[in-house]
C-alpha positions in Angstrom: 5.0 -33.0 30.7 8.3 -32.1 29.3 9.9 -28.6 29.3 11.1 -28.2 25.7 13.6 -25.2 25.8 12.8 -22.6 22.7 15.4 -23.3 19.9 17.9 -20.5 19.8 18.6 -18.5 16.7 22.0 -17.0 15.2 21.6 -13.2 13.7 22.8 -15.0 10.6 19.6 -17.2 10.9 17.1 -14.4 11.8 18.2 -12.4 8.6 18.0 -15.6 6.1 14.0 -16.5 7.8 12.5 -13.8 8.9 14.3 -10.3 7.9 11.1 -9.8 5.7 8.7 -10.6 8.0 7.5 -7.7 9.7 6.1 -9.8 12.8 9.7 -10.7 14.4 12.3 -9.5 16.0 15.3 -11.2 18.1 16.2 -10.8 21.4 19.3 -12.9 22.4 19.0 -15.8 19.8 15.1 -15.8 21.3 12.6 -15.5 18.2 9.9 -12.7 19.3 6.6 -12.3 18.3 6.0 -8.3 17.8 2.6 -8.3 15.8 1.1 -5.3 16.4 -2.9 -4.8 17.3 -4.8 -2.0 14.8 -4.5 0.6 17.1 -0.7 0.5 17.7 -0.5 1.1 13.9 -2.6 3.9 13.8 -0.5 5.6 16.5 2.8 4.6 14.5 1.4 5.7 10.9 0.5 9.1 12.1 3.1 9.8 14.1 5.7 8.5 11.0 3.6 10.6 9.0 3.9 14.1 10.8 7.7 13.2 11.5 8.3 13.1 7.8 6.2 16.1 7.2 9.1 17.9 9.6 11.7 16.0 8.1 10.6 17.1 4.6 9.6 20.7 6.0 13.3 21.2 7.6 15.3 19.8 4.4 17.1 17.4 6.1 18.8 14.3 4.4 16.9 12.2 7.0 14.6 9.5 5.7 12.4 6.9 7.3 12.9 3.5 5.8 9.4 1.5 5.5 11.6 -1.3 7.4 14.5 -1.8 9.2 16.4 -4.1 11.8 18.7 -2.6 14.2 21.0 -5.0 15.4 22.6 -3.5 18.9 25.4 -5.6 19.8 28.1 -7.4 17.2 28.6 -9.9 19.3 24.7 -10.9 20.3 22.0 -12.3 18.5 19.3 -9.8 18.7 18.2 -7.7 16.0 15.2 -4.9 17.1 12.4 -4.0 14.6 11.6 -0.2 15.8 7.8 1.2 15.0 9.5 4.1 13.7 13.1 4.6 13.1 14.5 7.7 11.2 17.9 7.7 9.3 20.5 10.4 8.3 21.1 9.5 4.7 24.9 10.6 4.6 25.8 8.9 7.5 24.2 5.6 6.0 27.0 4.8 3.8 29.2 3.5 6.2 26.9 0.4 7.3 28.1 -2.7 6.5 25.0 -4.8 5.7 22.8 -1.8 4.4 23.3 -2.8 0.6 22.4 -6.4 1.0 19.7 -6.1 4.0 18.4 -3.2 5.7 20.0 -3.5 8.7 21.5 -0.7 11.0 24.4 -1.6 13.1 26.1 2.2 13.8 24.5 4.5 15.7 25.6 7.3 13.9 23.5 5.9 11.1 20.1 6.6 13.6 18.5 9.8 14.5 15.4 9.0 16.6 13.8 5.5 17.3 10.1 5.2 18.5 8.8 2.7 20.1 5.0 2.6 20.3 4.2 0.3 23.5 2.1 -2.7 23.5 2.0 -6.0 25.0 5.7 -5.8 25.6 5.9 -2.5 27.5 8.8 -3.8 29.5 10.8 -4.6 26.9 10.3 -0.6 25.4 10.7 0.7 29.0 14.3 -1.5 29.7 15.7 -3.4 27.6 15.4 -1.1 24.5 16.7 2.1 26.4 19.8 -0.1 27.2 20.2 -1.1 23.9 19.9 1.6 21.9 21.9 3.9 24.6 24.7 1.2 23.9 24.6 2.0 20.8 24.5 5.5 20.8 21.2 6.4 19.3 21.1 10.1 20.1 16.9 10.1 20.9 14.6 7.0 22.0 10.6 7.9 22.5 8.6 6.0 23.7 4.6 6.4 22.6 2.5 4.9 25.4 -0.7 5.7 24.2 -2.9 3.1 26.6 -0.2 4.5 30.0 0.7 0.4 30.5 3.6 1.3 31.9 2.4 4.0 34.3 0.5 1.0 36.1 2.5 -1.4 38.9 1.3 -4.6 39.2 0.9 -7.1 42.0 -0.1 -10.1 43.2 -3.5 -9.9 45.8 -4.9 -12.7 47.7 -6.3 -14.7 45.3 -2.7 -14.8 43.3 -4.3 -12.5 40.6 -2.6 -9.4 38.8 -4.0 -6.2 39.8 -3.2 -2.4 39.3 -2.2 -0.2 41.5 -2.5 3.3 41.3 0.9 5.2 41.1 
């Protein structure tokens, strides 16, 4: 059997095939399949909800788009696609690529991200904290609804994951 390494992607690339496709996101060139279950969107579309309703209720000039890449580094291809991701309307000017695509490459731009954990909980417990703290996104939750990442996992005996309590 052959290994067949996965075909690496430019941000340029990501944008032109997939920046309106909902189920992807990049992670260093690396397409990533982020399809959410039914029960990850519930948890997003009610929390969205009630932080619009404070958004709306404080009369900030914060909005939260219904999609929208972050792209973390300039010089990297990875472009995040947050659950929820609010934005300060003023400050959204100054990005680059907003008029074309709706992508967010200044921090200053971001108020809050939320990441609603699934499948990938490593990735929303790591990777995305050191992103978006790179990038200086003032406030990252993340929504662990199930506790995945509250569990360790090892390796028993019979070379099979288990949990182990914390």
């Amino acid at each position: 059997m052959a290994y067949t390494a996965p075909k690496i992607l430019t941000f340029e690339t990501f944008l032109d095939r997939y920046c309106d496709n909902f189920r992807y996101e990049l992670a260093d060139g690396e397409l990533v399949d982020i399809e959410p279950t039914g029960p990850h969107e519930t948890v997003s579309g009610k929390l969205a909800t009630q932080i619009g309703i404070a958004i709306a209720a404080e009369k900030l000039p914060w909005f939260i788009p219904r999609t929208c890449l972050i792209r973390p580094f300039s010089d990297a291809a990875t472009a995040r696609r947050p659950d929820i991701v609010v934005l300060d309307e003023t400050a959204i000017i100054s990005e680059p690529l907003w008029e074309r695509e709706p992508v967010i490459t200044l921090g200053r731009s971001v108020k809050l991200v939320v990441e609603v954990v699934s499948t990938n909980w490593e990735t929303d417990y790591a990777r995305k904290v050191e992103e978006y703290a790179l990038l200086g996104i003032p406030e990252y939750w993340i929504v662990d609804y199930r506790g995945l990442g509250g569990w360790l996992l090892s390796v028993n005996q019979n070379n099979l994951l288990s949990p182990l309590a914390n």
